[in-house]
C-alpha positions in Angstrom: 0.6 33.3 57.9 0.1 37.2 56.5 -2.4 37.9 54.1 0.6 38.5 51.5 1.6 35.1 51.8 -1.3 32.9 51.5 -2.2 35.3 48.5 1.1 34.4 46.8 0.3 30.4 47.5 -2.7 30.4 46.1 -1.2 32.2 43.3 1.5 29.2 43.0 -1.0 26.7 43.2 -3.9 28.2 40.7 -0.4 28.2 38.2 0.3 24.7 39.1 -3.1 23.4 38.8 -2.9 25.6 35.4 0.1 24.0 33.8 -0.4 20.7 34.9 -4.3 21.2 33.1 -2.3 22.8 30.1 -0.4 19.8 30.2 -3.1 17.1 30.3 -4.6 18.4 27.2 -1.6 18.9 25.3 -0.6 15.7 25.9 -4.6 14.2 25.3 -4.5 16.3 22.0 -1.0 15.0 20.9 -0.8 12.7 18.1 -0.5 8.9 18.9 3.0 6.6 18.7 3.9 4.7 15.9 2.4 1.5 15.0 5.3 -0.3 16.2 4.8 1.1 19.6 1.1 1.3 19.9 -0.6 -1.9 22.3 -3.3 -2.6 19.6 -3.2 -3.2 15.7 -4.5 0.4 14.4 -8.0 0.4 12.6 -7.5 4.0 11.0 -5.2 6.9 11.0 -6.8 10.8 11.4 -6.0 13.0 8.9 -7.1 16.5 10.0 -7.4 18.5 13.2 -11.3 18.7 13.9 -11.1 16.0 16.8 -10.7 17.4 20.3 -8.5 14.7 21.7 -6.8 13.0 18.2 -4.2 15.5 15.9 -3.6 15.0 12.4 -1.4 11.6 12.3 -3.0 9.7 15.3 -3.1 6.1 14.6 -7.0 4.4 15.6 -7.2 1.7 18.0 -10.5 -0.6 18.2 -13.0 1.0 20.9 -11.7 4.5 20.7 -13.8 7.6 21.0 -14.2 10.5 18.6 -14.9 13.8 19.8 -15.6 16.4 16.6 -15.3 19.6 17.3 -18.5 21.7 16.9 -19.0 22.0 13.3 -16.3 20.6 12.4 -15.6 17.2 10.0 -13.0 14.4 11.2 -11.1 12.9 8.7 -10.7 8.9 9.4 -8.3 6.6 6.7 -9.6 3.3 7.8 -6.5 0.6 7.5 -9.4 -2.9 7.4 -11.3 -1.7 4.3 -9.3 1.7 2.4 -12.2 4.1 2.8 -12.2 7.4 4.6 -14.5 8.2 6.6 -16.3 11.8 6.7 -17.3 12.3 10.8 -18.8 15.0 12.2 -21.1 15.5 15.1 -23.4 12.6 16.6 -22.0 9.8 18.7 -18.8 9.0 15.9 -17.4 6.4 17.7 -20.9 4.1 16.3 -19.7 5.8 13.0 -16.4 4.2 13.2 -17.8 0.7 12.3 -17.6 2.5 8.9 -14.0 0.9 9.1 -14.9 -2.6 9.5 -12.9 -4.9 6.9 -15.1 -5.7 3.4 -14.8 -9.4 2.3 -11.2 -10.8 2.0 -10.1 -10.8 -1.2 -8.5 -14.2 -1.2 -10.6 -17.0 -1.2 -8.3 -20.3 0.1 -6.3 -21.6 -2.3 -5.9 -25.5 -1.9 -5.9 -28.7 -4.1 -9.6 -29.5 -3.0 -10.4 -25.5 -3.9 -8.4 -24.8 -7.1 -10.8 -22.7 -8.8 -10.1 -20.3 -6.1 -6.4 -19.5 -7.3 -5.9 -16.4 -9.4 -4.2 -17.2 -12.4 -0.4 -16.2 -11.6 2.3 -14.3 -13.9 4.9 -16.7 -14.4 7.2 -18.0 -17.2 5.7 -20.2 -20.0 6.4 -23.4 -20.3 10.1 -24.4 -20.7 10.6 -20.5 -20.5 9.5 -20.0 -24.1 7.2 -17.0 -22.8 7.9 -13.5 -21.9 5.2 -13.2 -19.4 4.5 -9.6 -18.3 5.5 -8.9 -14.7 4.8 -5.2 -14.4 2.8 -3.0 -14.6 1.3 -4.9 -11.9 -1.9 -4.2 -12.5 -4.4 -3.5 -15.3 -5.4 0.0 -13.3 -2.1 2.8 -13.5 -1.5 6.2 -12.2 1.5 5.9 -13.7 1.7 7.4 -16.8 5.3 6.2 -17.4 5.0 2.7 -16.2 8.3 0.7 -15.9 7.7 -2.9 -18.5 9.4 -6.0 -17.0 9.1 -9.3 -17.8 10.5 -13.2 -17.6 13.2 -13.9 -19.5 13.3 -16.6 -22.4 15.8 -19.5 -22.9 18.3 -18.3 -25.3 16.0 -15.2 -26.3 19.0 -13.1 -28.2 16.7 -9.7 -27.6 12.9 -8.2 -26.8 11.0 -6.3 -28.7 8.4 -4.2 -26.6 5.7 -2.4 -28.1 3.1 0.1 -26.6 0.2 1.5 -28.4 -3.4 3.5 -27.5 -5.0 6.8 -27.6 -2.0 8.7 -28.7 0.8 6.6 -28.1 2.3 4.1 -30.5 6.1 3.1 -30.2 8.3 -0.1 -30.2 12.2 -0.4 -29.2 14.4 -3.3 -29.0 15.9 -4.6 -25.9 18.6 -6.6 -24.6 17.8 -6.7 -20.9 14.2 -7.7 -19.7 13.3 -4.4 -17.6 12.3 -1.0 -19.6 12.1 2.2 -18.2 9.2 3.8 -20.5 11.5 5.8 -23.0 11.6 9.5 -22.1 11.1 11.0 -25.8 8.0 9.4 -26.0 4.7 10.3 -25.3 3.1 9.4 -21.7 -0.2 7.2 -21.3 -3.0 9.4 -21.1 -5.6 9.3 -18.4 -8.5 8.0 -19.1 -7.6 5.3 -22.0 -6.6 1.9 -22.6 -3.2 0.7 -23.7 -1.6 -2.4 -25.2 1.5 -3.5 -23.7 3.2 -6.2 -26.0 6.5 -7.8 -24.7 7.5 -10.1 -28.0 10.9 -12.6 -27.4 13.5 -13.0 -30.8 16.0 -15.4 -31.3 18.5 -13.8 -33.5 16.2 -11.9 -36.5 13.2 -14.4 -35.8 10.1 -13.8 -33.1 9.6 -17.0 -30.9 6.7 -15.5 -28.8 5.0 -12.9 -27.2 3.2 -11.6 -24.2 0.5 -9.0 -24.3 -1.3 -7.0 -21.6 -4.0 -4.5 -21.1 -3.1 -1.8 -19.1 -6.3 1.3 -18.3 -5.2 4.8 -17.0 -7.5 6.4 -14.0 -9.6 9.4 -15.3 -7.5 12.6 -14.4 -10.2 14.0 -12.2 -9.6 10.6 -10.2 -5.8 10.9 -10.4 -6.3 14.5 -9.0 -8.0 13.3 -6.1 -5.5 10.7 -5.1 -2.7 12.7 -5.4 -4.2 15.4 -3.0 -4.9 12.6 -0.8 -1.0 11.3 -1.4 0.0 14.7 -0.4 -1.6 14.8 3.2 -0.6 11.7 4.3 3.2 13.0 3.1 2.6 16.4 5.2 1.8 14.4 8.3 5.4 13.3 8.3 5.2 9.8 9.4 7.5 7.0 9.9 8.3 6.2 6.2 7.7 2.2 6.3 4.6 3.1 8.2 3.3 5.6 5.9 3.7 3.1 3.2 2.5 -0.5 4.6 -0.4 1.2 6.3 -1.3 4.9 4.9 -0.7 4.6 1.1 -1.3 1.5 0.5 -5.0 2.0 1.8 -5.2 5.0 -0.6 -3.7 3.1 -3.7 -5.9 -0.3 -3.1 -9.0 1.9 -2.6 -8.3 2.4 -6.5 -6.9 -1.2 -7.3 -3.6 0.6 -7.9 -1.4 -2.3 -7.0 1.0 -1.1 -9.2 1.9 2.0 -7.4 1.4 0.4 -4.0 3.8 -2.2 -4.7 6.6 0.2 -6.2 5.8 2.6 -3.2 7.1 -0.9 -0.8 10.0 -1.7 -3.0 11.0 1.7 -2.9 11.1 0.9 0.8 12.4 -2.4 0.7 15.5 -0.8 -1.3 15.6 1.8 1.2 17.1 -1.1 3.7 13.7 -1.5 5.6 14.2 -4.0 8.4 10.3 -3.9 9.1 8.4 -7.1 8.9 4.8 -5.9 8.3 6.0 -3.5 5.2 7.3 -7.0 3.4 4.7 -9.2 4.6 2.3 -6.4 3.0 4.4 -6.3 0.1 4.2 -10.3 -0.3 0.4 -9.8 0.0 0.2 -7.4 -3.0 2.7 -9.5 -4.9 0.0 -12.9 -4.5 -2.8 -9.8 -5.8 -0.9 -9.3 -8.3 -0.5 -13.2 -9.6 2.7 -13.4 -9.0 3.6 -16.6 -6.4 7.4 -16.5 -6.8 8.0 -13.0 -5.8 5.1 -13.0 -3.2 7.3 -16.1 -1.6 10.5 -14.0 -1.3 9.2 -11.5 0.5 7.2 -13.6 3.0 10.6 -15.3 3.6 12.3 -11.6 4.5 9.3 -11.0 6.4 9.4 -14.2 8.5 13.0 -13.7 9.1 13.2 -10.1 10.4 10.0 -10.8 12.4 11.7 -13.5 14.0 14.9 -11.3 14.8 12.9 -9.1 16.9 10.6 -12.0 18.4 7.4 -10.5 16.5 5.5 -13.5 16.8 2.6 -11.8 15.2 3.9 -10.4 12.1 5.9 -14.3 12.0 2.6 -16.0 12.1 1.2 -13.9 9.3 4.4 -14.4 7.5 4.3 -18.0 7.6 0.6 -17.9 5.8 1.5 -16.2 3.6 4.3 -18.5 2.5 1.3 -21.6 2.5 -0.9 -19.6 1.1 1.8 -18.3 -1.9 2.8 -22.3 -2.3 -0.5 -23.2 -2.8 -1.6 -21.0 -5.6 2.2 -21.7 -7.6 1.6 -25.4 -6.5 -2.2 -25.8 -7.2 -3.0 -23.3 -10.2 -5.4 -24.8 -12.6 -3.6 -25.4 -16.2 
């Protein structure tokens, strides 16, 4: 073989042996599949691009390694207990148990345990009560919160009313759902507003629901909605940024309320994943509301079972007991 050729091999070979090394760590570097498709149930999602083998949007299984780069912070949203995790150099796989799961937040719920069942939203007795549904919570980002709330036997209209640090209005309603009237002032951050939902029969008042609703300092709001913001310009799966992504960022702040209008959203969407409504049934029971918490359990359970998820159908189906128990078991 001439000189000329074996020089030209070796030339195909060191590009070969090139590319295919270009190839390992572009596909090393890429960002992980989807939750649906991953093998393990993610722990944590990276949010920036200061690991050497994890992109922005790689999903976190349990026993992976971090590699930061030199001098450089990895961003970690941890799934188990809604924190994010600052990691830089050091061994930062030890520093992922910073994403192991805080206590539960439900205790069991069962007639030998009653005083573990969170007093649920639900109509009054006889439905004589316009119980407040949403806001969902007494924590809002929201400064323009949508007011719903059960309906009262042969109530003939509502009367809502909504007062606090510069804001005091009241309008009368037919239906039992108010989008928060555009010509009036917003909530402000940082205060505390009464929310007063009062049923009339004819030109009489029969009864009345009131709830306490706080607004999150605007420094915090700030925060969260730069952190809303990154997990949107990652460009994930929509259902998966919701169950998974922002709801960790919104229960880090108790913000139930805009987690679970964020799954509805998706639910409304036509969503035929089971984990986004099983999630959603889950903040419904946080919220104190059983009934609705039930209905999405069922959804849940059924699509799961369409697609032979028997893990998403088992955590379906606790939900349902658990949901049964607190409507079944609440203390009077």
């Amino acid at each position: 073989m001439s000189k000329k050729l074996i020089g030209r091999s070796l030339s195909i070979a060191l590009l070969l042996a090139f590319l295919d090394g270009s190839i390992a760590v572009a596909q090393a570097s890429s960002p992980r599949p989807n939750a649906s498709q991953l093998k393990c149930t993610p722990i944590g999602r990276v949010l920036n691009n200061s690991d050497r083998g994890l992109k922005a949007g790689s999903l976190i299984c349990p026993g992976d390694r971090l590699q930061p780069k030199s001098g450089r912070t990895v961003e970690v949203l941890c799934y188990l207990n809604q924190q994010i995790l600052q990691l830089k150099g050091g061994n930062a796989t030890d520093q992922l148990n910073g994403c192991m799961p805080r206590a539960t937040r439900f205790k069991p719920c069962t007639p030998e345990n009653r005083s573990a069942c969170p007093k649920f939203k639900g109509p009054g007795e006889g439905n004589n009560t316009p119980a407040i549904i949403s806001p969902y919570s007494s924590t809002l980002l929201n400064r323009r919160p949508t007011i719903s709330w059960y309906a009262v036997t042969h109530a003939t209209s509502y009367t809502v009313q909504v007062s606090g640090q510069g804001v005091d209005w009241q309008v009368v309603v037919k239906d039992r759902v108010l989008t928060y009237p555009k010509h009036q002032p917003a909530l402000q951050f940082g205060n505390a507003y009464k929310i007063t939902v009062i049923a009339n029969r004819n030109n009489s008042a029969v009864s009345a629901s009131t709830s306490v609703v706080n607004l999150v300092a605007e420094n915090n709001a700030k925060k969260i909605a730069a952190r809303i913001k990154q997990i949107h310009n990652l460009n994930l799966p929509k259902d998966e940024a919701a169950f998974l992504d922002l709801d960790a960022i919104y229960m880090s702040q108790n913000l139930l309320s805009e987690t679970i209008n964020t799954l509805n959203g998706r639910a409304k969407a036509g969503s035929r994943n089971p984990t986004l409504y099983r999630v959603l049934g889950d903040r419904y029971l946080e919220a104190g509301l059983p009934q609705e918490a039930r209905r999405e359990y069922a959804t849940a359970a059924q699509l799961a079972a369409a697609v032979n998820n028997s893990t998403e159908l088992a955590k379906a189906r606790i939900g349902l007991r658990r949901a049964n128990a607190i409507a079944s078991f609440q203390p009077g």
